[in-house]
PLY file of the C-alpha trace (Angstrom):
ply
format ascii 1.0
element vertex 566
property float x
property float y
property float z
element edge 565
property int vertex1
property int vertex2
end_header
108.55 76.29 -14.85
111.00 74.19 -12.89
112.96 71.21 -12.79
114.26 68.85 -10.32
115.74 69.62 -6.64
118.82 68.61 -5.22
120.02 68.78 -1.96
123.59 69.03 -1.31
125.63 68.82 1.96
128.91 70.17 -0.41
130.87 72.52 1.38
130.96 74.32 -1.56
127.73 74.91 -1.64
127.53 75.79 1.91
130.39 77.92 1.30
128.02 79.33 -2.21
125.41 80.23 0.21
127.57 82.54 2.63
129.17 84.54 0.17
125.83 85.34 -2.27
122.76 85.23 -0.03
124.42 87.67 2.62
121.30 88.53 4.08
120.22 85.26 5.51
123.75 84.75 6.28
124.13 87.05 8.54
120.61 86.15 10.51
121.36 84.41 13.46
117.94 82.25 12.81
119.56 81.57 9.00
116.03 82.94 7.83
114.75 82.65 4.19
114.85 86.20 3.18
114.88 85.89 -0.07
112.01 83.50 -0.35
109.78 85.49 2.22
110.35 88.32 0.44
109.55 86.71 -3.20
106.40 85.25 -1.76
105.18 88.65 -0.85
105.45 90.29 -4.39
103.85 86.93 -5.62
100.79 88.42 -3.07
100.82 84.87 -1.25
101.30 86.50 2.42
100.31 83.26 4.13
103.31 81.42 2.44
106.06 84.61 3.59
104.42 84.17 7.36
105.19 80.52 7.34
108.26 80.80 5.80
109.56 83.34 8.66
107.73 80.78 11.15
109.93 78.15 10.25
113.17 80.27 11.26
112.48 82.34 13.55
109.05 81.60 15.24
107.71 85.28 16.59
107.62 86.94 13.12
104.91 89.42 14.07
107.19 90.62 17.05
110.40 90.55 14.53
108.85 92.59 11.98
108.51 95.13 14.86
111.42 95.28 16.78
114.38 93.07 15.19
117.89 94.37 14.91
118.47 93.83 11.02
121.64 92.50 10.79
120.48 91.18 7.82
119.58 94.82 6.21
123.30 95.65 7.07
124.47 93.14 4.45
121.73 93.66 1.83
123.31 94.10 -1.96
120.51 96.79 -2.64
122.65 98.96 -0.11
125.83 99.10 -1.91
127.27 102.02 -3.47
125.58 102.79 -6.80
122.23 100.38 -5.87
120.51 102.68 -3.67
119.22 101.71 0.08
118.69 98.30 1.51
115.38 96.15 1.40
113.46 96.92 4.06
113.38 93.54 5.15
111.84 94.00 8.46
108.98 95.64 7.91
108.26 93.07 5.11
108.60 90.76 7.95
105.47 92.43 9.39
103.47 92.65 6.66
103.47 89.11 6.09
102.20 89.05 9.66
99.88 91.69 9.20
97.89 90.12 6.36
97.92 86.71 6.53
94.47 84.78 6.28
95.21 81.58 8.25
95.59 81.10 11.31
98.81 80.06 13.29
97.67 76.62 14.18
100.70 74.01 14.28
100.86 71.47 11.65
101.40 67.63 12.03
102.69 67.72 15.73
104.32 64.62 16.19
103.23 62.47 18.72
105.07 62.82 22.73
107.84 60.31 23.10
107.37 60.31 26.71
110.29 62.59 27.91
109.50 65.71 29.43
111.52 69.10 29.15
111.41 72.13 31.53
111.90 75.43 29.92
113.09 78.15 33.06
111.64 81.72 31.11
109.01 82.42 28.66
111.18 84.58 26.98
112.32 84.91 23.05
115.24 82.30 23.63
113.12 80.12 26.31
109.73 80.24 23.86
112.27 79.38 20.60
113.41 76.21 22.38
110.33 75.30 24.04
108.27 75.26 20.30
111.22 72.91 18.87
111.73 70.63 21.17
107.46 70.28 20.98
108.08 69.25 17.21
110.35 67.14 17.98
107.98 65.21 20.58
108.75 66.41 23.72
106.28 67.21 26.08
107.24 70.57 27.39
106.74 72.86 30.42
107.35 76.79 30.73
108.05 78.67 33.95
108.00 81.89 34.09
108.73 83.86 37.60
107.07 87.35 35.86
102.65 87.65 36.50
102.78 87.50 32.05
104.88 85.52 29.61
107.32 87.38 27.19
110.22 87.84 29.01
112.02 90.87 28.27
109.11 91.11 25.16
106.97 92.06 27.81
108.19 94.09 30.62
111.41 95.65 29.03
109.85 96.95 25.32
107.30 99.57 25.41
103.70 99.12 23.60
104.01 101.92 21.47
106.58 99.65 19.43
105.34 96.03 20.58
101.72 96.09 21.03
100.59 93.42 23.64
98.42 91.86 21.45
100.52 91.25 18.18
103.31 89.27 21.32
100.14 87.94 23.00
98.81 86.23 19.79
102.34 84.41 18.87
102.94 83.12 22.40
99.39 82.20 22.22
100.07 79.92 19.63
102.58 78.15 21.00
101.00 77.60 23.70
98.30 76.11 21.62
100.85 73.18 20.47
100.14 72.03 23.72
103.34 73.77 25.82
101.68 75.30 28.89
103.18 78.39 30.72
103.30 78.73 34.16
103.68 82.31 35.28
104.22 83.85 38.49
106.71 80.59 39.69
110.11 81.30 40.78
111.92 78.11 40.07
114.28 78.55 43.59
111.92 80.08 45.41
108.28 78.65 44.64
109.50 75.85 43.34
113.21 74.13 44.23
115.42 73.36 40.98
116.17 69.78 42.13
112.36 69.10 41.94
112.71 70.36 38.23
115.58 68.09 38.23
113.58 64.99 39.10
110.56 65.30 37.28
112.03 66.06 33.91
114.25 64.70 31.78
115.97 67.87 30.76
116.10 71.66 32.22
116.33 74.72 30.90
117.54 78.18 32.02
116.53 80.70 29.66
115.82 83.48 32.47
117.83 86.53 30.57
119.13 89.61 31.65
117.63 91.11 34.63
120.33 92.70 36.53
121.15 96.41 35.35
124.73 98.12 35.27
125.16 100.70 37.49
127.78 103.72 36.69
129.24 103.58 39.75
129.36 107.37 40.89
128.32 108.88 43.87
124.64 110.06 44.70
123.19 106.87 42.16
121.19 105.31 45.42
118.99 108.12 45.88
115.41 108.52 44.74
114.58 109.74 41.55
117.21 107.62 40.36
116.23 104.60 38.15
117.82 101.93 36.17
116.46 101.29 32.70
115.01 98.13 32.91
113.55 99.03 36.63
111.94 102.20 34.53
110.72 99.93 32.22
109.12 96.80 33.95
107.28 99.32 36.41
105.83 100.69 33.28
105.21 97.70 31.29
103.58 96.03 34.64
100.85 99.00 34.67
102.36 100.56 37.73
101.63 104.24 37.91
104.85 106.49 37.58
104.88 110.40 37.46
108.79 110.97 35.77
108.62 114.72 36.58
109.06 117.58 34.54
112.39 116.95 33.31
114.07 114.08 32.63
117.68 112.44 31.95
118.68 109.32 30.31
121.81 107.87 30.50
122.71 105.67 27.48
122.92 104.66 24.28
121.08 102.16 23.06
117.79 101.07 22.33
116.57 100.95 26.00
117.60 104.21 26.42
115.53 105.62 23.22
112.98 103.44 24.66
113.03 105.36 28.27
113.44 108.55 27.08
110.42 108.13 24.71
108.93 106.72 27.17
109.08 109.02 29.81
107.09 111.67 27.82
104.25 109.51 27.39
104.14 109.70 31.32
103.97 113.41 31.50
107.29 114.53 31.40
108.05 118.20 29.57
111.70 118.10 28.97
113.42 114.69 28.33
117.33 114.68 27.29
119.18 111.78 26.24
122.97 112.44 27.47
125.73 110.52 25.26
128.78 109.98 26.30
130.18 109.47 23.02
128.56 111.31 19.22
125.41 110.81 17.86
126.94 109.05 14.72
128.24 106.36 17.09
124.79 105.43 18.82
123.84 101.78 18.42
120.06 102.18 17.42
118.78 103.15 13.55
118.73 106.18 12.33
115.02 106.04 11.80
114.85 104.86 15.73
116.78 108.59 16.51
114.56 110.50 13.63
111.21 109.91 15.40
112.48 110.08 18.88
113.74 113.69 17.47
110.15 114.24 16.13
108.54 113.37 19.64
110.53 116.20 21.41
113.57 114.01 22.99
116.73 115.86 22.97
120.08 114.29 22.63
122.89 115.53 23.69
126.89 114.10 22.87
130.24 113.82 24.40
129.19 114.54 27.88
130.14 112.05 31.13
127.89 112.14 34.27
130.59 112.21 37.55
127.48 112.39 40.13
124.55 112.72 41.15
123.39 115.59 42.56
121.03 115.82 45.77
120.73 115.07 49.47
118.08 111.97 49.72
116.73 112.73 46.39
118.28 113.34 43.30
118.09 117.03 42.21
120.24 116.77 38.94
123.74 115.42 37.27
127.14 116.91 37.28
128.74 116.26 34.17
132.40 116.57 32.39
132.64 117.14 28.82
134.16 114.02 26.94
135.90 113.96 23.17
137.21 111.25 21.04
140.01 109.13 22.46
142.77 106.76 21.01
141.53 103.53 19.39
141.34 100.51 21.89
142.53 96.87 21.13
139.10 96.17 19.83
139.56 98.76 17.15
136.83 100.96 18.73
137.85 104.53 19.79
137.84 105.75 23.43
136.56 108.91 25.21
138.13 110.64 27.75
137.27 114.06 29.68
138.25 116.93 29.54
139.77 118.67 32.94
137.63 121.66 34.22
134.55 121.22 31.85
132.04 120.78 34.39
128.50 121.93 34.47
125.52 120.53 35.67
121.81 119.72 34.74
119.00 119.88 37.25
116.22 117.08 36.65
113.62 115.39 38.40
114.89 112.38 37.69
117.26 110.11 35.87
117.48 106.85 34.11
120.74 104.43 34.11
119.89 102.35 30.79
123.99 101.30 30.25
123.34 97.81 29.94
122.37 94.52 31.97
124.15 91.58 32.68
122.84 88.24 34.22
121.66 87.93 37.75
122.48 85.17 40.42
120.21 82.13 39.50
118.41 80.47 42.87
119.49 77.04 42.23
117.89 75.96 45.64
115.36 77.92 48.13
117.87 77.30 50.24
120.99 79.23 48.26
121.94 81.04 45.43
124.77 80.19 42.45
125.91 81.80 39.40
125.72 80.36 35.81
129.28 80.93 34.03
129.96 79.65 30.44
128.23 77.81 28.11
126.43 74.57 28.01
125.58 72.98 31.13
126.15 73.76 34.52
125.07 71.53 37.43
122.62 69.21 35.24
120.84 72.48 33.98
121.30 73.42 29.95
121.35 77.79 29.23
120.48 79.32 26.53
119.94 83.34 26.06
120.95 86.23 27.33
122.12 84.22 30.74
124.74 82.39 28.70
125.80 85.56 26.25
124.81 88.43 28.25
122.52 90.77 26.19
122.21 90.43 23.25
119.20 90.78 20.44
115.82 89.00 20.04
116.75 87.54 16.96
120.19 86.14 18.40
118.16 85.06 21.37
115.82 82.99 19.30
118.87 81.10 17.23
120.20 80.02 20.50
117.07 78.79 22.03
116.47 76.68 18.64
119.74 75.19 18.79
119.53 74.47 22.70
116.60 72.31 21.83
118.35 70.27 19.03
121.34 69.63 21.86
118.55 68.77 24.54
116.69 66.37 22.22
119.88 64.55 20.66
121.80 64.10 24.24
117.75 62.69 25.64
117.49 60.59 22.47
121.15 59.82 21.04
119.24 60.76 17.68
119.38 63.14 15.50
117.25 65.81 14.72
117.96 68.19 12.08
120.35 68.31 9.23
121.56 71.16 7.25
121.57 71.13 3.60
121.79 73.42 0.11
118.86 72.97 -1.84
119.00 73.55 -5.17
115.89 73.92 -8.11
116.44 74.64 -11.60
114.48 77.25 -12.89
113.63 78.95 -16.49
113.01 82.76 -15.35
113.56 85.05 -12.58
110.67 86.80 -12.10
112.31 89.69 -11.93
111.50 92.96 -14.05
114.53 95.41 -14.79
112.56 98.45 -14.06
112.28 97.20 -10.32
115.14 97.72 -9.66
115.28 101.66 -9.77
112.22 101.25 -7.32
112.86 103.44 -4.02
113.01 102.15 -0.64
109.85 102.87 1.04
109.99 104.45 4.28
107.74 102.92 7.19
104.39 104.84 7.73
104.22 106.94 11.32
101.85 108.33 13.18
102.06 112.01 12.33
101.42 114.62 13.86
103.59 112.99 17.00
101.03 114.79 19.22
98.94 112.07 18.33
101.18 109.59 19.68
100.42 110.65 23.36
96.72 109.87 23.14
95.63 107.33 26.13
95.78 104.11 24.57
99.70 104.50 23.60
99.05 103.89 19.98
101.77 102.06 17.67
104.07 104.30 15.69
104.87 102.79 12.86
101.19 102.21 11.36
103.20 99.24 8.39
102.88 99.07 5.27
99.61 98.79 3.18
99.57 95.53 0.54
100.18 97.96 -2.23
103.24 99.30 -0.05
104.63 95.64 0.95
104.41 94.01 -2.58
106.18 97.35 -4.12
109.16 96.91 -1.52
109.19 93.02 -1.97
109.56 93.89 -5.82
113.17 95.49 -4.71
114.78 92.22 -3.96
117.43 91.31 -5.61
116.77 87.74 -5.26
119.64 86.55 -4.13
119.36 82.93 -3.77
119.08 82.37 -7.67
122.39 81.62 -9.58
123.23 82.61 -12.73
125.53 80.52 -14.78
127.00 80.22 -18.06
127.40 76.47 -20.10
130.73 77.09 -22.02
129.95 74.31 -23.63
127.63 76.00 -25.61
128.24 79.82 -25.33
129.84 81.10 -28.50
131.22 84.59 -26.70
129.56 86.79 -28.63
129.23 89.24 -25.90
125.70 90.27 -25.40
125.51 89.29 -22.28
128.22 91.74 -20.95
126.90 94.83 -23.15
123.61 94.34 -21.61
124.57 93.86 -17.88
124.00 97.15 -15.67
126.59 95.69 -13.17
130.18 94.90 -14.34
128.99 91.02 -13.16
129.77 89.08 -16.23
133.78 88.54 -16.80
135.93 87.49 -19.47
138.31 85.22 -17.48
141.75 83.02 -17.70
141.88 81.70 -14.39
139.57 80.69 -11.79
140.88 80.41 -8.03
139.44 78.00 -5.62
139.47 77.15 -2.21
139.84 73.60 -0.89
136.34 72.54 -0.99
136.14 73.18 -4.51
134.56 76.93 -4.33
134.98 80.07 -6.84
137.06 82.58 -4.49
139.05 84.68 -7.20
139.24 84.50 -10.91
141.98 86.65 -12.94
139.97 88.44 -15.78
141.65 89.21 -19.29
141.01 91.32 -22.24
142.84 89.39 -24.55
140.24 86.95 -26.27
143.12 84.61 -27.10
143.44 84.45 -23.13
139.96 83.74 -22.09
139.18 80.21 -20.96
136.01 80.74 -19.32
132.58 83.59 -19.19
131.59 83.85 -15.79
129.38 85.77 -14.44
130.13 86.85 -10.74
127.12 86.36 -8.58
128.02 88.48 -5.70
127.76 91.28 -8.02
125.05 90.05 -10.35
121.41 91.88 -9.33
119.45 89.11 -11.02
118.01 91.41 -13.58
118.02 88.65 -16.22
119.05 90.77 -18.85
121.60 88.19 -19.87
119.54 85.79 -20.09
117.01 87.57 -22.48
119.50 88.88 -24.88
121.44 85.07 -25.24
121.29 83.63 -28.54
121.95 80.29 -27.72
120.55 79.81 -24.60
123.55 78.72 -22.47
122.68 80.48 -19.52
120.71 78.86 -16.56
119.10 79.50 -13.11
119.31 78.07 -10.41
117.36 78.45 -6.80
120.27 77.75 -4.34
119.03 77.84 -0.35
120.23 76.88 2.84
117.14 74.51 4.58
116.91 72.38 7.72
115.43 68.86 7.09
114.08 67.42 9.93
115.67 63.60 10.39
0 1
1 2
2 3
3 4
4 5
5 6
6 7
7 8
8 9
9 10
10 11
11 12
12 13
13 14
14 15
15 16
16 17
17 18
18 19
19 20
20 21
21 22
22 23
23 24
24 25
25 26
26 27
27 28
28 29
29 30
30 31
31 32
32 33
33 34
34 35
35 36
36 37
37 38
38 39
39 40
40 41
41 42
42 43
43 44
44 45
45 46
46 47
47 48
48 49
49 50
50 51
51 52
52 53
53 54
54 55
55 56
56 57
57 58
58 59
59 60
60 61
61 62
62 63
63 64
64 65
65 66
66 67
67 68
68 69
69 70
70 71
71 72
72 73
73 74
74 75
75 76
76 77
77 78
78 79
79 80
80 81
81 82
82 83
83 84
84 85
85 86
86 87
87 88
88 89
89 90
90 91
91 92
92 93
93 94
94 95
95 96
96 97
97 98
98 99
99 100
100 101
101 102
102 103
103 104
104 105
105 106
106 107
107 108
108 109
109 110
110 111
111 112
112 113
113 114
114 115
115 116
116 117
117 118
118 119
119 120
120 121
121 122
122 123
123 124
124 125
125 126
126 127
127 128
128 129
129 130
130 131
131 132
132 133
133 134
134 135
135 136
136 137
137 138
138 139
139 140
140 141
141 142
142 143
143 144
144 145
145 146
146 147
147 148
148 149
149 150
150 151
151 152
152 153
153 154
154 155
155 156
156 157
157 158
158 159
159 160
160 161
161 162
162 163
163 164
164 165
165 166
166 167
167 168
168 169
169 170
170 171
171 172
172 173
173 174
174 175
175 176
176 177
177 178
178 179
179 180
180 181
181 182
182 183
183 184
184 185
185 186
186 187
187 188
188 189
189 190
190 191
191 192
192 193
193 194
194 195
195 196
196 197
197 198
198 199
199 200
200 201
201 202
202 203
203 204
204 205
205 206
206 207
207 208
208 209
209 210
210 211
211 212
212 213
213 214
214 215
215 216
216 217
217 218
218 219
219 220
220 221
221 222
222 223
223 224
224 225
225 226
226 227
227 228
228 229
229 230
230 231
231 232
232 233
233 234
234 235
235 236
236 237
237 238
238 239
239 240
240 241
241 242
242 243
243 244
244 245
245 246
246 247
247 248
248 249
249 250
250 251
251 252
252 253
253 254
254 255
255 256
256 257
257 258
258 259
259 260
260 261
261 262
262 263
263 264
264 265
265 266
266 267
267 268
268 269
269 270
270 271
271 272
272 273
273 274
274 275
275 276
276 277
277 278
278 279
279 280
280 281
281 282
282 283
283 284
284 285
285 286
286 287
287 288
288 289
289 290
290 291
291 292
292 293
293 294
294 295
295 296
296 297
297 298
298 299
299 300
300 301
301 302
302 303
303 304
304 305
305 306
306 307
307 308
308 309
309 310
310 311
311 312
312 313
313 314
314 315
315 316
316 317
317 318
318 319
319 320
320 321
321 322
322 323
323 324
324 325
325 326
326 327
327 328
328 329
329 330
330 331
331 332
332 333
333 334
334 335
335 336
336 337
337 338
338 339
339 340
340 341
341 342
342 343
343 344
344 345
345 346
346 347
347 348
348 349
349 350
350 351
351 352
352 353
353 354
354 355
355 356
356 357
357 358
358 359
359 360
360 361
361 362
362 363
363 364
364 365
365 366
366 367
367 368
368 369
369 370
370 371
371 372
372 373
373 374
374 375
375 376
376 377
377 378
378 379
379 380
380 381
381 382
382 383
383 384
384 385
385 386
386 387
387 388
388 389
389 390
390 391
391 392
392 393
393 394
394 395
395 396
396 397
397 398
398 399
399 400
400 401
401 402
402 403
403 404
404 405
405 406
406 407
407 408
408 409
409 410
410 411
411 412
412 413
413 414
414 415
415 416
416 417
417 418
418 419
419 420
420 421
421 422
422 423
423 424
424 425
425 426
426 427
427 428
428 429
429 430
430 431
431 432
432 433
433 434
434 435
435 436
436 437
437 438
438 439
439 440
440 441
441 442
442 443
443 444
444 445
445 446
446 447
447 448
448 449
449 450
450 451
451 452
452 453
453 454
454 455
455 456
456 457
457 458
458 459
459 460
460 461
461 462
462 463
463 464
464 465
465 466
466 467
467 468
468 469
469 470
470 471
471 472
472 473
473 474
474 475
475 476
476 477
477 478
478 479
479 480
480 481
481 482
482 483
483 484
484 485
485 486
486 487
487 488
488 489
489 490
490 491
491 492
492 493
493 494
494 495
495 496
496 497
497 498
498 499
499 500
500 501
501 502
502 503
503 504
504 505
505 506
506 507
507 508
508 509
509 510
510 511
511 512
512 513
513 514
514 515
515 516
516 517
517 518
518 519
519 520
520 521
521 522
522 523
523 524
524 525
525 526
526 527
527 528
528 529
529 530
530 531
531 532
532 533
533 534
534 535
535 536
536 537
537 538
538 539
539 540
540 541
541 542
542 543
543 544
544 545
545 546
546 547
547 548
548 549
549 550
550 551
551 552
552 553
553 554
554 555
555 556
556 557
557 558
558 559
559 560
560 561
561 562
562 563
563 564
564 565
């Protein structure tokens, strides 16, 4: 049962929201987690699919290959609560086994301005679907032969399967926001055109230039940069890697490469760190099951140059080790004198980053894109503006391109952000869910199996049974507990009952100047006590308290950060 909603632009509340909901804080999209999550274990899949489409509009492609960040702030992963939710895999499931179709709902009619999107992909395909609910007829162009972007030609199928990506972008296209692929807006078509026919342009064309390493020998053949590597392969180009094989990097490309590469043939593939394994910027399952495959990795090792005449024959190396911390507060390498030694290969893959190309304003000439914003008449969003960054991150920034677009077309505006709030008389959560372990994603095993000809997906997701038993783990974050001293009689239930030390006898509370709870000074004196509060950013909504009241005085209350559209 529940009672009436509020909506609140406090910034209290706002402030309520950051500090006890930390996982949809620290999404860039600002993604319901806790609601997705609840809708699973309430078996209504549909509902947890629409939810994510709301935020973050690819969830079948998130629930395959999203960063997290919101798994790094789960409660469930603090000391003494076990591991996090495994939020992003729930992400899939609700993908996975939905029964309706993706089919847009009440599309507002065109207002007769027109937007050109430059890049179909995760930023340029975010902005392109809002600014279509907000009325905008919209046009995509897209200089690659498929649309995607980077979810395309720089992630391999045995994590993103073609179909799952083809299927979302399919249905934005179906709102009526054709893509047009194979144009290069500078070359096929000039930017001032662009510039005339619609009101508003777009750059969303990402990251496509990769870092080099700047040592001798890296022009010759047999020498590849990860995201060259990886667009020849995702393009269906034939490639023969060699027998053995050396990556150069540490992130998710370079997992992606190396993994990669033995799915094309090769026999020996070693991933060469410059730094230790425990500071590598992918999961640890990501580095379990490229372990399992047969990739080796290798630490604190710096390639000097290549080796070779016209083609590359191997790398010389110098052994590296931990240096002082830098300004940023992240610690150095350096070499170490006279450690050399050297590793033959057949070939070797740069994936050390990528950084934004020159953009062809003109057939006639080329310019760069610095800063935010806009730059001659054009509006960026991406990976163009930020340099690389994550899918997820990529898709916040496209979203809130399109509300800038629309409002500077319009002088309106389009979305406001508010706390919504619902009384509620239960939780719906059981105590014994919360000793529930995490459950690990399902993988193809034995890895041989992996290499078969049609490049199966790894991770095989959860079952139903699976998803609903990890949804049951959530702590629920979004519901507030709260005690009415006006009618508790402190008789202290509540705190014997509560597994976490959540519920406090105070004497002061501490606010900041918008009115929220930031401190509180507790007491053991019951002379001293003005106030029983219970402290939400440690409370694990088991609803003990509320069971074991006498009087009733405690209440919940559903407490969510939502965009309204104006």
């Amino acid at each position: 049962m529940t009672g009436p909603v509020f909506f609140s632009s406090s910034p209290e509340d706002f402030f309520y929201v950051s500090m006890n909901i930390p996982c949809q804080n620290a999404c860039p999209a600002k993604t319901n987690i806790p609601a997705y999550i609840r809708s699973i274990y309430e078996k209504n899949f549909d509902q947890s699919y629409e939810t994510n489409l709301t935020a973050n509009i690819l969830p079948g492609v998130l629930g395959r290959i999203c960063s997290r960040p919101c798994e790094d702030q789960c409660r469930h992963g603090e000391a003494e609560l076990g591991h996090p939710v495994n939020i992003c895999h729930l992400k899939r499931a609700a993908a996975d086994f939905r029964q309706q179709g993706q089919n847009p709902q009440n599309l507002p009619p065109l207002n007769g301005k027109k937007v050109a999107v430059i890049g179909s992909g995760p930023s340029g395909l975010a902005a392109a679907h809002d600014l279509r609910l907000f009325g905008f007829e919209v046009t995509v162009f897209e200089a690659m032969e498929k649309p995607g972007g980077m979810l395309m030609y720089g992630i391999p199928e045995f994590r993103l399967p073609r179909d799952v990506l083809f299927q979302e972008i399919n249905a934005i296209q179906q709102m009526g926001i054709p893509i047009r692929t194979g144009v290069r807006v500078g070359k096929d078509l000039p930017l001032e055109k662009l510039k005339q026919d619609y009101h508003a342009v777009l750059a969303a064309v990402g990251c496509y230039q990769s870092l080099k390493l700047d040592i001798p020998g890296e022009h010759m053949d047999g020498v590849y940069s990860g995201l060259e590597f990886m667009i020849q392969v995702c393009s269906g180009r034939s490639f023969a890697p060699g027998n053995r094989v050396l990556v150069l990097g540490a992130g998710f490309t370079a997992f992606d490469c190396a993994r990669t590469a033995l799915r094309l043939g090769a026999k020996e593939v070693i991933i060469c760190l410059r730094r230790t394994e425990g500071d590598l910027r992918v999961t640890h399952d990501e580095i379990l099951e490229t372990k399992i495959e047969g990739v080796k990795i290798q630490s604190l090792m710096v390639a000097q140059r290549i080796i070779g005449n016209s083609k590359m024959e191997g790398v010389s190396f110098l052994r590296s080790r931990p240096g002082n911390k830098r300004a940023d507060g992240k610690r150095g390498i350096e070499t170490i004198p006279e450690s050399g030694f050297e590793i033959s290969a057949d070939a070797v893959i740069v994936a050390t980053g990528q950084a934004p190309g020159p953009f062809e304003w003109t057939s006639a000439g080329k310019g760069e894109i610095k800063g935010n914003g806009i730059q001659n008449g054009v509006y960026l969003t991406g990976d163009y503006v930020t340099g690389p960054s994550t899918v997820i991150e990529a898709i916040a920034m496209g979203r809130k391109a399109a509300v800038r677009i629309a409002e500077d077309i319009t002088g309106k505006k389009f979305i406001s952000s508010s706390v919504r709030m619902e009384e509620t008389d239960r939780t719906d959560r059981k105590r014994s869910w919360d000793f529930l372990a995490r459950n690990p994603m399902p993988t193809i095993m034995p890895a041989v199996k992996r290499f078969s000809g049609d490049n199966p997906e790894v991770e095989s997701g959860f079952d139903e049974n699976l998803a609903v038993e990890e949804a049951k783990r959530c702590y629920l974050c979004y519901l507030h507990y709260e005690i009415d001293m006006d009618r508790c009689i402190y008789c202290r239930y509540c705190i014997d009952v509560a597994p976490r030390d959540c519920i406090k006898l105070v004497q002061e509370v501490k606010t900041n100047p918008d009115g929220a709870i930031v401190d509180y000074v507790e007491t053991s004196n019951w002379e001293k006590v003005n106030a029983v509060i219970i402290d939400n950013s440690r409370c694990i909504r088991c609803g003990e308290c509320m069971r074991v009241c006498p009087v009733d005085c405690i209440s919940v209350t559903r407490i969510e950060w939502v965009e309204n559209s104006i």
